[in-house]
C-alpha positions in Angstrom: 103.9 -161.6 -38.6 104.9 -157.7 -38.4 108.3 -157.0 -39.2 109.4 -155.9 -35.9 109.2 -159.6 -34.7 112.1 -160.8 -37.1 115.2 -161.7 -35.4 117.3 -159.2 -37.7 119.3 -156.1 -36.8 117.1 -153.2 -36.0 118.6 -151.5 -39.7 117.4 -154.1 -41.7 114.0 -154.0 -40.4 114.1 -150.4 -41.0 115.0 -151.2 -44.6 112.5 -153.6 -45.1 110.1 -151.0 -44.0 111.4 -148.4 -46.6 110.8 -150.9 -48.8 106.8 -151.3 -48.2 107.1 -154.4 -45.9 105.6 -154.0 -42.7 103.7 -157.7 -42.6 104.9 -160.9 -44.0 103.3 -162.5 -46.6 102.1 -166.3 -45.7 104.7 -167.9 -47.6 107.3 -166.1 -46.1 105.7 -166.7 -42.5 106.0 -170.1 -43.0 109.7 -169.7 -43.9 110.4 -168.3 -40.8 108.1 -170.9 -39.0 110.2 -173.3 -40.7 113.7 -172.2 -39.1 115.2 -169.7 -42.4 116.5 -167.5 -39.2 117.8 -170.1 -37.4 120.4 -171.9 -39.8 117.3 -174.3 -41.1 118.0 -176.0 -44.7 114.5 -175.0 -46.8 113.2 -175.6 -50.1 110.8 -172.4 -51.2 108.2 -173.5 -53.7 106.0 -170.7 -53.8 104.6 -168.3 -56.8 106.7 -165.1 -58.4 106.1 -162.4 -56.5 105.9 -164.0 -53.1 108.5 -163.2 -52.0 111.2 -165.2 -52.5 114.4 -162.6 -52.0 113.2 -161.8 -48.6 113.4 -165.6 -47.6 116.8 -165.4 -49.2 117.7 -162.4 -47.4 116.3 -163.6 -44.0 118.5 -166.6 -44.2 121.8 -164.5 -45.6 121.7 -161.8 -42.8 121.0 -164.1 -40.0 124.0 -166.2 -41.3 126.8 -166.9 -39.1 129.3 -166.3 -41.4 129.3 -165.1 -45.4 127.1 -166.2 -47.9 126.3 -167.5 -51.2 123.3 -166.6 -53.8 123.3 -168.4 -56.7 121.6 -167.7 -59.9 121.6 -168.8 -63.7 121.8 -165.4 -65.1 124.2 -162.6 -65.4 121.5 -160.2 -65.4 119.9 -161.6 -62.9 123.1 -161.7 -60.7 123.9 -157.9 -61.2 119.9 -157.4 -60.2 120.2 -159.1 -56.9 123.5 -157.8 -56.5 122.3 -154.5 -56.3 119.5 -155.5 -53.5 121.8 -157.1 -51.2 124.2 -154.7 -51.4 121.4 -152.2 -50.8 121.0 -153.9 -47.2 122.2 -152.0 -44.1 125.5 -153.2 -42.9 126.1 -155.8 -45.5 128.7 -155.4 -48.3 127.8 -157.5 -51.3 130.2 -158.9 -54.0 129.3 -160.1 -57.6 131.2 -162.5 -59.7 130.0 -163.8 -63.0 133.1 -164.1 -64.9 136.8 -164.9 -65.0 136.2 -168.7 -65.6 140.4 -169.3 -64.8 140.3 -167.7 -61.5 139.8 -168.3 -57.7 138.2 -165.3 -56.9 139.7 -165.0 -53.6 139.2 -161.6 -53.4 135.2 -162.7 -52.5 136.7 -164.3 -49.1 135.8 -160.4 -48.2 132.1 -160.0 -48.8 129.4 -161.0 -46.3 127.2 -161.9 -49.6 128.4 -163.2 -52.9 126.8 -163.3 -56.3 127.5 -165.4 -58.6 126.4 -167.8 -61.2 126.6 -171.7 -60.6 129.5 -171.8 -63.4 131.2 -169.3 -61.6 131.3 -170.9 -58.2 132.1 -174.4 -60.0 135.3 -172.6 -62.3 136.1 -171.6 -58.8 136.1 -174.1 -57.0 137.9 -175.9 -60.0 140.9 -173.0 -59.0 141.5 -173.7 -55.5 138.9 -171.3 -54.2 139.4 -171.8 -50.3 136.4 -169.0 -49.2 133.8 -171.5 -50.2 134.9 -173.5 -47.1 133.9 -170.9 -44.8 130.4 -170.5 -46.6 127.5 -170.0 -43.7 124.6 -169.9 -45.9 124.0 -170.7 -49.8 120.5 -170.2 -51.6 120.0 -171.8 -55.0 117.9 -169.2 -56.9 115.2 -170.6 -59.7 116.9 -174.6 -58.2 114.5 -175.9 -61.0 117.1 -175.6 -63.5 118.4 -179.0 -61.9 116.7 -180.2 -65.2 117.4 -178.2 -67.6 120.2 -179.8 -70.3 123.4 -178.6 -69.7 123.3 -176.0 -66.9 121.7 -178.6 -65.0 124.5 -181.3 -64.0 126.8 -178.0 -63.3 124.5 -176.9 -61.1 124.0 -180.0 -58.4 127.3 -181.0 -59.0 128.5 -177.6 -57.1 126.3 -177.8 -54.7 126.9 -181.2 -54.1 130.7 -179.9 -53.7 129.5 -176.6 -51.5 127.9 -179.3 -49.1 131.0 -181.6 -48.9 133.1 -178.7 -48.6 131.0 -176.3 -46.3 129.0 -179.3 -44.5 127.4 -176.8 -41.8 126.2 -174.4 -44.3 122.7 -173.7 -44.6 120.9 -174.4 -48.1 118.1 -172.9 -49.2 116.3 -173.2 -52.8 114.0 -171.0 -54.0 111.7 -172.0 -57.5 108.3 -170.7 -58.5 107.4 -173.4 -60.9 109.4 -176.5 -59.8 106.8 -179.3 -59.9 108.6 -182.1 -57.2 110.1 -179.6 -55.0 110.1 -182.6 -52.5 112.1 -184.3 -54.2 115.1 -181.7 -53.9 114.2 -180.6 -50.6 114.8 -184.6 -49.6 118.0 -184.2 -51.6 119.2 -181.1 -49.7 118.0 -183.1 -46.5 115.2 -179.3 -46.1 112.0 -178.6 -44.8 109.5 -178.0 -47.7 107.5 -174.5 -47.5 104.5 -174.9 -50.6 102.3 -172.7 -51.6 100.2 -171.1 -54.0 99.8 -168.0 -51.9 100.4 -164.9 -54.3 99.5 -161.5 -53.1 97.6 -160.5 -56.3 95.5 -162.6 -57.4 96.0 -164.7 -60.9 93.8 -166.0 -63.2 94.7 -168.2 -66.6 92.3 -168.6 -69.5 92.7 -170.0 -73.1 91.2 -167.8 -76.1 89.4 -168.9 -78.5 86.1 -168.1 -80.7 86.4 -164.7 -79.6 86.2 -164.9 -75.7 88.4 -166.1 -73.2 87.3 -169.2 -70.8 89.4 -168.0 -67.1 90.0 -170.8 -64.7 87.6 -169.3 -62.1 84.7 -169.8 -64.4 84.9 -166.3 -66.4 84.1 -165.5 -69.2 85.1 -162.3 -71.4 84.5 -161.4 -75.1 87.7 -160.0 -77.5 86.3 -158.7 -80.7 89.7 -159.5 -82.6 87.5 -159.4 -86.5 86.7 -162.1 -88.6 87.5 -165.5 -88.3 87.5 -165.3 -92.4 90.6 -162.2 -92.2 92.1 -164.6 -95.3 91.2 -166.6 -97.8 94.7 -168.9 -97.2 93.8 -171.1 -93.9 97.6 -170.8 -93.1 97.1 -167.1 -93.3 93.8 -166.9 -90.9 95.8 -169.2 -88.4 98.6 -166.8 -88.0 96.4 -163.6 -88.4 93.5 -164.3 -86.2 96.1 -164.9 -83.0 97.8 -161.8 -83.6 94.5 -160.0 -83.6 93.5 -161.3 -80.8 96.4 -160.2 -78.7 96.6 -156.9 -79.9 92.6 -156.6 -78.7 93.8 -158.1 -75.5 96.8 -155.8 -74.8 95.0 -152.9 -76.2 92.2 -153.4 -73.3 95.4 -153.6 -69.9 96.8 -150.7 -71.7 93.6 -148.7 -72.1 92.6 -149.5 -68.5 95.9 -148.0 -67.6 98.1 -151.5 -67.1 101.1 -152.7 -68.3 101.6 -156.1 -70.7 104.0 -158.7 -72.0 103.3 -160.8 -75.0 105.3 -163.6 -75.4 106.3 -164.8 -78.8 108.3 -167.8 -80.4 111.1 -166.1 -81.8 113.0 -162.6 -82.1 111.7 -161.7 -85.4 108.3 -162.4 -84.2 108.8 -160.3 -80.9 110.4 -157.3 -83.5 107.0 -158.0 -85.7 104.6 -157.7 -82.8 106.0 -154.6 -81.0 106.4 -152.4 -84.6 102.7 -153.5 -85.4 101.2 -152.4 -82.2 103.6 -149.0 -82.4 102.1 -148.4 -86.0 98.3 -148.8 -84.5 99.0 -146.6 -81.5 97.8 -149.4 -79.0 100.1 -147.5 -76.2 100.3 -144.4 -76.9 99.6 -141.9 -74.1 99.0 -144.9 -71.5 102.7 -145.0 -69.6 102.3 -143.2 -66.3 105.8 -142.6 -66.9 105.8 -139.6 -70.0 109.4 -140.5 -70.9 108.8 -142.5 -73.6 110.7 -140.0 -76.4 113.7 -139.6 -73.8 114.0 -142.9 -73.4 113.6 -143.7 -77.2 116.7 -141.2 -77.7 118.5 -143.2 -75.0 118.4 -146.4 -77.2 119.0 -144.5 -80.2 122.1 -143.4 -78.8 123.5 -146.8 -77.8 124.3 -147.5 -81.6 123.5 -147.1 -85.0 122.6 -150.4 -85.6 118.9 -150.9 -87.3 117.7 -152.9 -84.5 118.4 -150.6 -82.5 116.8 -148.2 -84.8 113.5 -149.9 -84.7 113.4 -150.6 -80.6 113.6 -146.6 -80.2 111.0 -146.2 -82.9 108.5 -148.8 -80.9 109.8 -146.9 -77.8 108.8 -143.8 -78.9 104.8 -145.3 -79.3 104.8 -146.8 -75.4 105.9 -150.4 -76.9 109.0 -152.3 -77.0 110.8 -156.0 -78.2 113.0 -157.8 -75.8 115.4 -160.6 -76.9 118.9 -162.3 -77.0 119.6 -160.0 -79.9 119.9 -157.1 -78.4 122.8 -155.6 -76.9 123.0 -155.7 -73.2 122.7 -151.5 -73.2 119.5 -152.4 -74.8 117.8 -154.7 -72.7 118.8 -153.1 -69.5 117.4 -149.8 -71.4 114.4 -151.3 -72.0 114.1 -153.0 -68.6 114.5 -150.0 -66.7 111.7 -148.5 -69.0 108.7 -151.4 -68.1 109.8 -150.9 -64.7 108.9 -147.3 -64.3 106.0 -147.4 -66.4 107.6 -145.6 -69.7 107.0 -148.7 -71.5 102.9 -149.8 -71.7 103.1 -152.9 -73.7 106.8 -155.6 -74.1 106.9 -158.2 -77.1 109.6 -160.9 -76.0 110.5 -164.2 -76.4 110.2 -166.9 -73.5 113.6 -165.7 -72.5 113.0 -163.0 -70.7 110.4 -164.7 -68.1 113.4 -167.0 -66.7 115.4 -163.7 -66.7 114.8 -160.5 -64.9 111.9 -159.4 -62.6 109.4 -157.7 -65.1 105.9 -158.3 -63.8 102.7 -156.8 -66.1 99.1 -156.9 -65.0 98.5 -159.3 -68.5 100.9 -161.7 -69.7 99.6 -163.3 -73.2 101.1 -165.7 -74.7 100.5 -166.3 -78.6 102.9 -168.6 -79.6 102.7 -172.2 -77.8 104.9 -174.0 -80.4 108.3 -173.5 -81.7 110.3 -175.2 -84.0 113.0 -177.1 -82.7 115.3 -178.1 -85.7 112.4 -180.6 -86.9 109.4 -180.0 -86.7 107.1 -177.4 -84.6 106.8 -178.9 -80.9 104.8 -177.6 -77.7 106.6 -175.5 -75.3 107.5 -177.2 -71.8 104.5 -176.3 -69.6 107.1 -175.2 -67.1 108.1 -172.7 -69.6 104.7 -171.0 -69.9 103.7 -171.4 -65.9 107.1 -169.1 -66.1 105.4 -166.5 -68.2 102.1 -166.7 -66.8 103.9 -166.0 -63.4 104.6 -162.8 -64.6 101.3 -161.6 -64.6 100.2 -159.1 -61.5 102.4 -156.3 -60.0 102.0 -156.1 -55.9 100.8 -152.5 -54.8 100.3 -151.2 -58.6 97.6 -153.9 -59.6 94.2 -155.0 -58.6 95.0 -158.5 -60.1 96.7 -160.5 -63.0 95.9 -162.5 -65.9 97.2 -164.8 -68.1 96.2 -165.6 -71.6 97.3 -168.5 -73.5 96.4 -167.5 -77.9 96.6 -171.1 -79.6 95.3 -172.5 -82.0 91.2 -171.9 -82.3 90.9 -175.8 -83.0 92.5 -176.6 -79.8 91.2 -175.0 -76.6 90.3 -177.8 -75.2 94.3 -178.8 -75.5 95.7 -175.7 -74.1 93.5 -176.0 -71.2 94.5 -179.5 -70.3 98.6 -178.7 -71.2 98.9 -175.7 -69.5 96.2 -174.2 -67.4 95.3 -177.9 -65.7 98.2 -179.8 -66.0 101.3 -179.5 -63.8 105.1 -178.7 -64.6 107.3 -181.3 -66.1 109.3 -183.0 -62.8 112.4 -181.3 -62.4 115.4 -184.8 -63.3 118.7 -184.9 -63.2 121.2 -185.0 -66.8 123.9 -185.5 -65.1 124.3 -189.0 -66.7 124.9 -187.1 -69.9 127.7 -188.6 -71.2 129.5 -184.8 -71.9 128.4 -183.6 -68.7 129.8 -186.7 -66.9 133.0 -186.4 -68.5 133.3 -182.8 -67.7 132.7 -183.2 -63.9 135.0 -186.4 -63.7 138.0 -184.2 -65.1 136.8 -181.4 -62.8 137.2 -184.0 -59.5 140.1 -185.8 -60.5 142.2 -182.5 -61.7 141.2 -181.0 -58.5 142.7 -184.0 -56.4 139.1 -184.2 -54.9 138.7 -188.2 -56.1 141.6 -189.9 -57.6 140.0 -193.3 -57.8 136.8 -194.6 -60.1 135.6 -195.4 -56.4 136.1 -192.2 -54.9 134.4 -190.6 -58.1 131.3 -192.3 -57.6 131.3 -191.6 -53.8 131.4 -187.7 -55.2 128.7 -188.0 -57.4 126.6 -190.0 -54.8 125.9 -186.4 -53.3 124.1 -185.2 -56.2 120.2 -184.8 -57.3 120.7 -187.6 -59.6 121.8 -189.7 -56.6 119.4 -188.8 -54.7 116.7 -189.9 -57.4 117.3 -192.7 -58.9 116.6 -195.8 -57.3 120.0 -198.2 -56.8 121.6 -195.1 -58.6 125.4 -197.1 -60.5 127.2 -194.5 -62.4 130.2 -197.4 -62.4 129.6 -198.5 -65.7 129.5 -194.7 -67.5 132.0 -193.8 -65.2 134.3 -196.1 -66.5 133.5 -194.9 -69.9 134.5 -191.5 -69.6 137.3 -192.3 -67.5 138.6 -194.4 -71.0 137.3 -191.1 -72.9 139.5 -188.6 -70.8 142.9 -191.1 -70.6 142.4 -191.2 -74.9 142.5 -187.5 -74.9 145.4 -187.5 -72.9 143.8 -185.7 -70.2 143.7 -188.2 -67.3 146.1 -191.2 -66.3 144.9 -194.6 -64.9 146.8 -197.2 -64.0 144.2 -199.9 -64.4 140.1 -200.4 -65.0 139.6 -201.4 -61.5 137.3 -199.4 -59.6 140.8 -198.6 -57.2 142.3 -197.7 -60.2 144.7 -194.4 -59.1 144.4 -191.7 -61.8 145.5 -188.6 -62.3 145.1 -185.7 -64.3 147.8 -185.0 -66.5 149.5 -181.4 -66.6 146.9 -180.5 -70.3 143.9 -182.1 -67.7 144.4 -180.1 -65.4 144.7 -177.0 -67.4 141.9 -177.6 -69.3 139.7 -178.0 -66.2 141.1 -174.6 -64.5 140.1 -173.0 -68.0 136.9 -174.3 -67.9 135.9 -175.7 -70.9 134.6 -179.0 -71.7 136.9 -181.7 -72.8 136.2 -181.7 -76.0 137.0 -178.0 -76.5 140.3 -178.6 -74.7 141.0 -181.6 -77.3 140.2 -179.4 -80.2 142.2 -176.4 -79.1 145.1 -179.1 -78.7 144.9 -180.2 -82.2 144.9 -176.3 -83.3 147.8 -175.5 -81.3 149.7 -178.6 -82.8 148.8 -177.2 -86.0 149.5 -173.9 -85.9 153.0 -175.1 -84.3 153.4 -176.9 -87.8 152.7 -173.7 -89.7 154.5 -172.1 -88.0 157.8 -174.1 -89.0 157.0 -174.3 -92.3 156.4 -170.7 -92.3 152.8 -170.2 -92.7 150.2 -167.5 -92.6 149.1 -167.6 -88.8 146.9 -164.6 -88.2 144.1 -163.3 -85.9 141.4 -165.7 -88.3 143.8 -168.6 -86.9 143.8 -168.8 -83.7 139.8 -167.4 -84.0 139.2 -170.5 -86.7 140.5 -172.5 -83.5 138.3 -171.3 -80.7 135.3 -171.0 -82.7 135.0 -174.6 -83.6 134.8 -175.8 -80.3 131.4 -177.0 -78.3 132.0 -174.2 -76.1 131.5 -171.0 -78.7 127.4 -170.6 -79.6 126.7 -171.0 -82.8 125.8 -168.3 -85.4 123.5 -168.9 -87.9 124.6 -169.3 -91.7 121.6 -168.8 -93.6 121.3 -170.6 -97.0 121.9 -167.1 -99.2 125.5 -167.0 -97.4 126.8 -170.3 -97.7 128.3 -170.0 -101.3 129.9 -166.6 -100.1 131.0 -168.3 -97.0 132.6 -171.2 -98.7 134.7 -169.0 -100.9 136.3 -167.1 -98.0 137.1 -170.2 -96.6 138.7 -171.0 -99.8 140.1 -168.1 -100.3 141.5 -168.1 -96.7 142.2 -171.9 -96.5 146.2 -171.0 -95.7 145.2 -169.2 -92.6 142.8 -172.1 -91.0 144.0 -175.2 -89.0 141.2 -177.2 -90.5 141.1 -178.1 -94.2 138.2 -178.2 -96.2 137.8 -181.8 -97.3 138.9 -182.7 -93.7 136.0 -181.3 -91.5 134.2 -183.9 -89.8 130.9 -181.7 -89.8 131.5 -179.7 -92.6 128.4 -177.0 -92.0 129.2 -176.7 -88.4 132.4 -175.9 -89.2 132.0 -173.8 -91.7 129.5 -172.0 -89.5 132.8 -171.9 -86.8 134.6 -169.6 -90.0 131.7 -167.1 -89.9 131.8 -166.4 -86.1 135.4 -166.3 -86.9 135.4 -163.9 -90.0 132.7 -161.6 -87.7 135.0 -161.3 -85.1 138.1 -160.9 -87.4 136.7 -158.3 -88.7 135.2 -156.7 -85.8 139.2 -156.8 -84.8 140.1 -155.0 -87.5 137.5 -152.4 -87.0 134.2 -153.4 -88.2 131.3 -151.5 -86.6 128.4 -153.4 -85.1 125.9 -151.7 -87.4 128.0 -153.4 -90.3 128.5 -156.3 -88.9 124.8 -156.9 -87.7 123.8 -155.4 -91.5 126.3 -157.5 -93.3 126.1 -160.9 -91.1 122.7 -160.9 -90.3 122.8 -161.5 -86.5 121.9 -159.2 -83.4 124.5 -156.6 -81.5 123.6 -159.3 -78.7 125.1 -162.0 -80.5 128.2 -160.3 -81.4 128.4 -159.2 -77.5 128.0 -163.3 -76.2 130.5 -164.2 -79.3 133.1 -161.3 -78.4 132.9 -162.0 -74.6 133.3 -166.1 -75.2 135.6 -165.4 -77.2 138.0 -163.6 -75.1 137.5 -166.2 -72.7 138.6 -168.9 -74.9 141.3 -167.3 -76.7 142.3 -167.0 -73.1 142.6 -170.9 -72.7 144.0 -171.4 -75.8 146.8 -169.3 -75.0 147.4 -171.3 -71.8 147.0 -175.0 -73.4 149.5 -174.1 -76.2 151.8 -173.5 -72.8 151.1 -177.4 -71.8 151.5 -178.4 -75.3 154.8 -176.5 -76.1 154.1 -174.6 -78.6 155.6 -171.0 -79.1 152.9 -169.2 -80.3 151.6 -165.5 -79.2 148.7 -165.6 -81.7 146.0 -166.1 -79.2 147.4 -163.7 -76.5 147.6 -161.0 -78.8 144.3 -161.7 -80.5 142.8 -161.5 -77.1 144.5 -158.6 -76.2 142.9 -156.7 -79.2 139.8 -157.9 -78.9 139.9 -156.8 -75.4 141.3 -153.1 -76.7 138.4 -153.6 -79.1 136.0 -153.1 -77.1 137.2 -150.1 -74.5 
C-alpha cells in the first residue's frame, strides 16, 4: 500500500514521506486492513522496528477528537513526544509528572503523552479531558504483567474505557506472547506478525562458533578454553572473550553493537575493557567521538562520568540506571548518529528507548535476584534480541545469546525456541488491590464492595480468569483501609456504603500507596509531639519520614557502611521520628536514614561527585531519589494538613530541595 492511499491530510502524507515512507510495511497494511483509520479497536503484536508508531499515529490523526499515547517510561514519553509533535497540524503535549494534579491544561492538545501513572494520578484529581478522549494506544501493553506497574496499568484503562466508552484502543507490544488474550479483553481485532524489514537471526555461542537458527554456522576465535587455571575464572573469562571477538567483527565490518550485561558494574567493566583494546576505534561513521566525550565530561565531575567520556572517547560507551539523565540522553544521541560503535548496558535499556544495532549479544543470561542466580524472563531477552537490525543502515541483524559453554543446548531451548512468558494479570496483589480500591472509593467512582467489583470486572484480570471473585480480597482490603483510617464502612455487606475519609482521600490525590500515606501519618503525629516538647525537627526529619515509605527506592547500604551508618543514626537519634530499638525492619530502615542523610546533605550543599564518591551510588540514583523525594515531601506537607499538625518542615524542605537543583 503507497502512502498516497492513506486516508490522512495531504501534510501528513508529505511527512511521512520526508521521513523515508513511501510503502507500508505488511504489518502496518494489515493495520489499516484492519480498521486503525476508521476508529477500529486493534491489538499490534508485531516485531521492533515494524513499525509500530506509525500504526499509532494512523489511529491518533484520523481520531475524531484528541488523543492518548501511553507509555511506561519518561524517556520514552519525551521520545515520542517529540515525533508527534513533529506531525503537521498536530500540537502534542507531554505529562509525566505532577502526581497531585489534574492536568487540565492537556484538555488543549490533539495528542497527549504520558505515562500510565500519570493518567491514573489524574484521573484520581478530577481530570475531566479524559472523557472526551477519541483515541488511546497502550504502548509496550505487555507490561500488563509486570509486578507493580502492571495492575496500574489495566486498571486506567479499564477506567479510560468506562469513562471514554467510544474511544478507540489500540495496544502495541513486540514481544507479548497471548496478545489474544488482551486484544479479547479490549474487545480488538488481532494484527500478528513476524514480519520485520531486516531480517533477524538468533544463535547461542558456544565451543567457539555460533549455531544461528537458520542453520548457520560461524567460527569466533575468543582463545583458549584453558584462559585460567580457577574453573570460576574460565567461566567468567571465556564469555567475555567471546563477545569482545563478536563485537569486534560488527564494528570492523562497519556496524554498530549492544552487549547486554547483568549489572551496572559489569556494563562499566565491559565498555572500559573494549576502550583499552581499541575494538571501536576509528569505526563510527560519525568522527565526533572526542566532542562528544567533552560533552559528557562537562555534565559533571563525577568519576562515572569521568570513565563514560573516557570509553566515549575510544567509539564505546556504558548505559544504565546510574547515570544521570544528561548522560544517558548524551549517550543516546551518540549511538544514534553513529558516534558511538559499540554500547555495554544492562537489560534496562532494551525496554527503554529506541536504540537498534546490527548485533545485539547478550553475555549474561542469569542475575542474581536477592537469593540465588536465576534465568532472565525469556521476554526479557526477545526484548534485547529485538534490538538487533537497523532499517535502511543494515543488511540484516543478529542476535547472540554468550551462556554458559556447558549449556547450549539450554539456551537454545529457553530463548531462541521457546516463546515469551504469557503476559497475567497482578492485580490481585494484595498492595495493588488496596491501592486501586482507595483510588475508586476516594474518587466517588464505587462507594459499595458491590460497585468495586463491578469496577474491577473491566480489567485484564477479569477478563482472564475464569469465574473471576475478587469478593473475598476485596473485603480484606476494604478491613485494611477502614484500620488505617482511610476508608469508612458501615457494614461487611457487599452493599456496605463506604467512604473515604478526608486523610483517604488525600492520600489518593497524592498518589502514594496506602501504606506510605499511613507511615507519613505516624511521622507527622510525631513530629507534632516534638514539636511540643520542643524538639530538634530539621530537614533529616521530615526526610527520615518520606524515605521510609514503600514509595522511595531503595539505596543500597553496603556492609563496610553499616557501622558508620548506625552511628549517625545514633548520633542523630533526636532528629528522627523512628527510634532505634523500635524499627520494625531495622536494615530497611536504616537504609531509609541513608537516602535521608544523602539528600540532607545534598540540601545543604553536597556536590554529586561527593556524594556519588562518598555514598557509593550513581548521579542517576541521586536524580530518582531527589525527584521522589520532592514529590513526597509534597504529600507529606499536605497529610500533615488532614492530620492537624502545624508543621512547615516538609514545605520548606521541598522548597530547598527544589532551589537545590536550579
Amino acid at each position: 500500500m503507497d502512502v498516497g492511499e492513506l486516508p490522512v491530510r495531504r501534510r501528513i502524507r508529505d511527512r511521512f514521506r520526508q521521513e523515508g515512507i513511501e510503502t507500508l510495511y505488511p504489518p502496518q497494511r494489515a493495520a489499516v486492513e484492519a480498521g486503525i483509520c476508521d476508529g477500529n479497536n486493534l491489538v499490534a503484536a508485531i516485531p521492533t522496528a515494524s513499525g509500530k508508531t506509525l500504526i499509532a499515529e494512523l489511529a491518533m490523526v484520523t481520531a475524531d477528537g484528541p488523543s492518548l499515547y501511553m507509555c511506561p517510561l519518561r524517556a520514552l514519553a519525551r521520545e515520542k513526544h517529540e515525533t508527534f509533535d513533529a506531525l503537521p497540524g498536530v500540537d502534542a503535549g507531554l505529562a509525566t509528572g505532577e502526581y497531585d494534579s489534574p492536568a487540565e491544561e492537556l484538555a488543549t492538545y490533539d495528542i497527549v503523552v504520558a505515562t500510565s501513572e500519570k493518567v491514573d494520578s489524574a484521573i484520581r484529581n478530577g481530570a475531566s479531558w479524559v472523557d472526551d478522549l477519541a483515541c488511546v494506544v497502550v504502548d509496550e501493553v505487555h507490561l500488563l504483567g509486570s509486578d507493580r506497574r502492571g495492575p496500574t496499568l489495566e486498571v486506567t484503562v479499564a477506567t479510560l474505557r468506562r469513562r471514554a466508552p467510544e474511544a478507540q484502543l489500540v495496544a502495541l507490544s513486540a514481544t507479548v506472547a497471548n496478545p489474544e488474550d488482551v486484544a479479547e479483553w479490549l474487545d480488538a481485532d488481532l494484527v500478528e506478525s513476524t514480519w520485520r524489514p531486516v531480517e533477524l537471526r538468533t544463535g547461542v555461542y558456544a565451543d567457539g562458533r555460533v549455531a544461528f537458527d537458520d542453520g548457520a554456522v560461524q567460527p569466533v576465535d575468543a582463545g583458549s578454553e584453558t584462559v585460567a587455571d580457577a574453573p570460576e575464572e574460565r567461566a567468567h573469562e571465556q564469555p567475555t572473550k567471546a563477545t569482545s571477538r563478536l563485537i569486534e567483527e560488527t564494528v570492523g565490518n562497519g556496524g554498530q553493537a549492544l552487549s547486554f550485561v547483568r549489572s551496572r558494574r559489569e556494563a562499566e567493566t565491559l565498555a572500559e575493557r573494549f576502550a583499552r583494546s581499541g575494538i571501536a576505534e576509528r569505526h563510527t561513521t560519525g568522527g565526533n567521538d572526542s566532542a562528544v566525550a567533552d560533552e559528557i565530561r562537562a555534565i559533571d565531575g563525577t568519576a562515572t562520568g569521568e570513565r563514560l567520556a573516557d570509553c566515549v572517547r575510544s567509539g564505546v560507551a556504558f548505559h544504565h540506571a546510574g547515570l544521570g539523565s544528561e548522560h544517558r540522553a548524551a549517550v543516546e544521541t551518540a549511538f544514534r548518529n553513529r558516534e558511538i560503535a559499540c554500547l555495554c548496558a544492562t537489560p534496562t535499556l532494551a525496554a527503554g528507548v529506541n536504540l537498534p544495532a546490527r548485533r545485539v549479544v547478550v553475555r549474561d543470561l542469569k542475575r542474581y535476584t536477592g537469593s540465588a542466580m536465576e534465568w532472565l524472563p525469556v521476554l526479557e531477552v526477545h526484548q534485547m534480541c529485538g534490538r538487533a537490525g537497523r532499517p535502511h543502515l543494515d543488511p540484516y541483524g543478529e542476535a547472540v545469546l554468550v551462556g554458559d559453554c556447558d549449556s547450549p543446548e539450554e539456551l537454545t531451548r529457553r530463548y531462541v525456541e521457546g516463546d515469551p512468558e504469557a503476559v497475567a494479570s497482578n492485580l490481585a496483589d494484595r498492595s495493588s488491590l488496596r491501592t486501586h480500591t482507595l483510588s475508586l472509593v476516594a474518587t466517588g467512582f464505587a462507594d459499595t464492595p458491590r460497585e468495586i467489583l463491578d469496577r474491577f470486572d473491566g480489567t485484564f484480570y477479569a477478563s482472564r480468569t475464569p469465574s473471576p471473585d475478587l469478593s473475598g480480597d476485596v473485603a480484606t482490603v476494604i478491613e485494611d483501609l477502614a484500620e488505617m483510617e482511610l476508608v469508612r464502612a458501615s457494614g461487611t455487606s457487599a452493599d456496605a456504603r463506604l467512604s473515604a475519609t478526608e486523610l483517604g482521600t488525600q492520600v489518593s490525590r497524592q498518589y502514594v500507596r496506602p501504606e506510605t500515606g499511613t507511615r507519613i501519618v505516624r511521622g507527622v503525629e510525631t513530629i507534632g509531639r516534638m514539636q511540643t516538647d520542643g524538639g530538634s525537627v530539621t530537614q533529616l526529619t521530615a526526610l527520615e519520614v518520606v524515605c521510609d515509605t514503600t514509595d522511595m527506592q531503595d539505596t543500597y547500604l553496603g556492609n563496610r557502611e553499616r557501622a558508620d551508618m548506625y552511628r549517625f543514626a545514633r548520633r542523630r537519634s533526636e532528629e528522627l521520628t523512628t527510634g532505634m530499638n523500635d524499627a520494625d525492619d531495622f536494615e530497611r530502615w536504616l537504609e531509609s536514614v541513608k537516602t535521608a542523610r544523602i539528600l540532607a546533605e545534598w540540601i545543604d550543599g553536597a556536590s554529586v561527585e561527593t556524594l556519588v564518591e562518598s555514598y557509593r551510588i550513581g548521579p542517576g540514583d541521586l536524580e530518582s531519589r531527589v525527584s521522589r523525594a520532592e514529590w513526597l515531601l509534597g504529600a507529606g506537607d499536605a497529610i500533615a494538613g488532614v492530620v492537624g499538625v502545624d508543621t512547615p518542615i516538609f514545605e520548606s524542605t521541598r522548597q530547598e530541595l527544589v532551589e537545590r537543583q536550579e
